[in-house]
N, C-alpha and C positions, 0 to 999 in steps of 0.2 A: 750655711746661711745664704752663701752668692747662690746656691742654688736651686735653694726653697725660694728667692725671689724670683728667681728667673724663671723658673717652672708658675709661679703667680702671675705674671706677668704673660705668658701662653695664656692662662687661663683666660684673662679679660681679655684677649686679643680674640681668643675663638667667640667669645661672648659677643665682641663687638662684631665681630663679621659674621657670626649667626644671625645679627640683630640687622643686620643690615642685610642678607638676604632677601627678607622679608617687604615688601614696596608698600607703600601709605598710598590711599589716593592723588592724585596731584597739586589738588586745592590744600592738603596735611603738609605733601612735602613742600607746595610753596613757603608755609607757616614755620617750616622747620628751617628752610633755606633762610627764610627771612631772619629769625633769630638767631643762627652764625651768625648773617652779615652784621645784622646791629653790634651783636658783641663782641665781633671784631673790629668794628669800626673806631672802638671805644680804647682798642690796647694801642701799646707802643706802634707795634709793627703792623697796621690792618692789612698790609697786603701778604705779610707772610702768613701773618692769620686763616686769611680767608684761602689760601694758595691750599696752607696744612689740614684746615678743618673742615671746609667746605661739602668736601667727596661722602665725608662722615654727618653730615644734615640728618637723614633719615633715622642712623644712629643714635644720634645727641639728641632729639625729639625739640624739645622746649626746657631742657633739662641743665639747669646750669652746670650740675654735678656732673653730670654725662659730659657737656663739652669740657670740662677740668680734667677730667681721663684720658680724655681723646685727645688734647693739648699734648699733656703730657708724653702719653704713647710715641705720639707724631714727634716728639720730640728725642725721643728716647732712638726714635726708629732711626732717624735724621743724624744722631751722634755715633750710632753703631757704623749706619756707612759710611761715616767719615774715618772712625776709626779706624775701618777697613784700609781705606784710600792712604791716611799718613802710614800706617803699617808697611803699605806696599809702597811707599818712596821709602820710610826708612832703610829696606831691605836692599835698595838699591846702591850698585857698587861703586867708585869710585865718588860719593860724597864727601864737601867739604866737612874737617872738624864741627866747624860749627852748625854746620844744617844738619848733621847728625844728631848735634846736641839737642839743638833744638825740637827737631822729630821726633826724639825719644822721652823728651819732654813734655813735647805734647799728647801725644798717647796716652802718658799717665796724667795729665789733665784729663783728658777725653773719657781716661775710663772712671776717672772722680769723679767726673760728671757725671757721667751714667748711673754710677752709684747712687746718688743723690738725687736724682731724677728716679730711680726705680725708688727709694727713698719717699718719697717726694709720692710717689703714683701710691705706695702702699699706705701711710698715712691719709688720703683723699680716699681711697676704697675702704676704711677701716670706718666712714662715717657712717654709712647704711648698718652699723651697728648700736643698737640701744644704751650699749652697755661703754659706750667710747665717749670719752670727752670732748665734745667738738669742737670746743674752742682750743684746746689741745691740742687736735690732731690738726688744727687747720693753720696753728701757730707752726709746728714741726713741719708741714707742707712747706709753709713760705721761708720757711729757715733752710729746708733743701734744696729748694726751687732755685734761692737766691744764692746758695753755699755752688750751686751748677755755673751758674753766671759766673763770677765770680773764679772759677776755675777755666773756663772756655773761654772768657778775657785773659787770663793771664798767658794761654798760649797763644795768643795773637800779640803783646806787649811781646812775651821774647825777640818777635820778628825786631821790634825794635831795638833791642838789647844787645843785638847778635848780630855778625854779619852776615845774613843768610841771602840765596842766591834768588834773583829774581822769578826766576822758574819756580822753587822752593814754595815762595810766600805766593804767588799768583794762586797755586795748585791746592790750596788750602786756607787760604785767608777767606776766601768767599764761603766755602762749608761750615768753616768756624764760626763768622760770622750769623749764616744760618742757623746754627743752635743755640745761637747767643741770642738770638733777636725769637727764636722760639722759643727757650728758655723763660724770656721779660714777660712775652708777653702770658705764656701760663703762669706764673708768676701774678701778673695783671688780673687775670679770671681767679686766682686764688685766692685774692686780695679782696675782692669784689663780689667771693660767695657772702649769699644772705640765709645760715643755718644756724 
């Protein structure tokens, strides 16, 4: 199953960077540019908004649905290399008990997340189908979307819980954060589809 998503997941990424090879006039992409900025104006986080979706304007067209994928993805992409990064401190030698603890803790937050955000992407791509429930599928969207937060806080709370070393929480409290506040706000654009 992790793998038939994950191979899904390729799929819309080749889709979306085929789709963006492609250049609109300039007077299209200003139109396109413009409607990120508005609908990131409007989430939690507009600056990490417009940071993660921006590049992808020409992509997302005027398409709400498009920028909900590309949220997503950017989000998706954003917890993979963090995963990476806590991976690579927990592997390192001479750690306190407790920043182990917590490292290995967060990881398997991190890859919940991910689960629920590919979760989350596949329910949103399942609407371009006739035969799919859409209020359904958009309910299951904000219920992963949200089940992600939700997990990628609670690996920032251990920091509190735990004695962990300042170095520790510096080197990953901001990433976290990052997929917490991309998380909301696709989350936000999920809430705010009109299908």
């Amino acid at each position: 199953m992790e793998q038939t998503k994950y191979f899904f997941l390729t799929f819309i990424a080749i889709g979306m960077t085929v789709t963006m090879a492609r250049s609109p006039p300039s007077s299209t992409t200003q139109t396109y540019t413009n409607f990120v900025k508005t609908s990131c104006n409007a989430t939690t986080y507009p600056t990490v908004c417009l940071t993660s979706l921006l590049p992808y304007a020409t992509a997302v067209k005027s398409n709400p649905l498009k920028l909900v994928k590309q949220a997503l993805s950017a989000t998706l992409k954003s917890a993979s290399t963090t995963r990476s990064t806590v991976s690579k401190l927990a592997k390192r030698k001479n750690l306190s008990k407790d920043d182990a603890a917590v490292l290995k803790d967060c990881i398997g937050e991190i890859k919940d997340a991910m689960d629920e955000i590919t979760d989350s992407l596949i329910a949103i791509s399942s609407l371009g189908s006739s035969t799919v429930n859409k209020k359904f599928a958009i309910s299951n969207a904000q219920t992963w979307a949200s089940a992600a937060i939700t997990d990628e806080y609670t690996c920032i709370d251990e920091f509190s819980d735990m004695k962990v070393s300042p170095a520790i929480k510096k080197k990953i409290r901001s990433s976290i954060e990052k997929i917490a506040r991309q998380s909301s706000n696709a989350l936000y654009l999920i809430n705010h589809l009109d299908i």
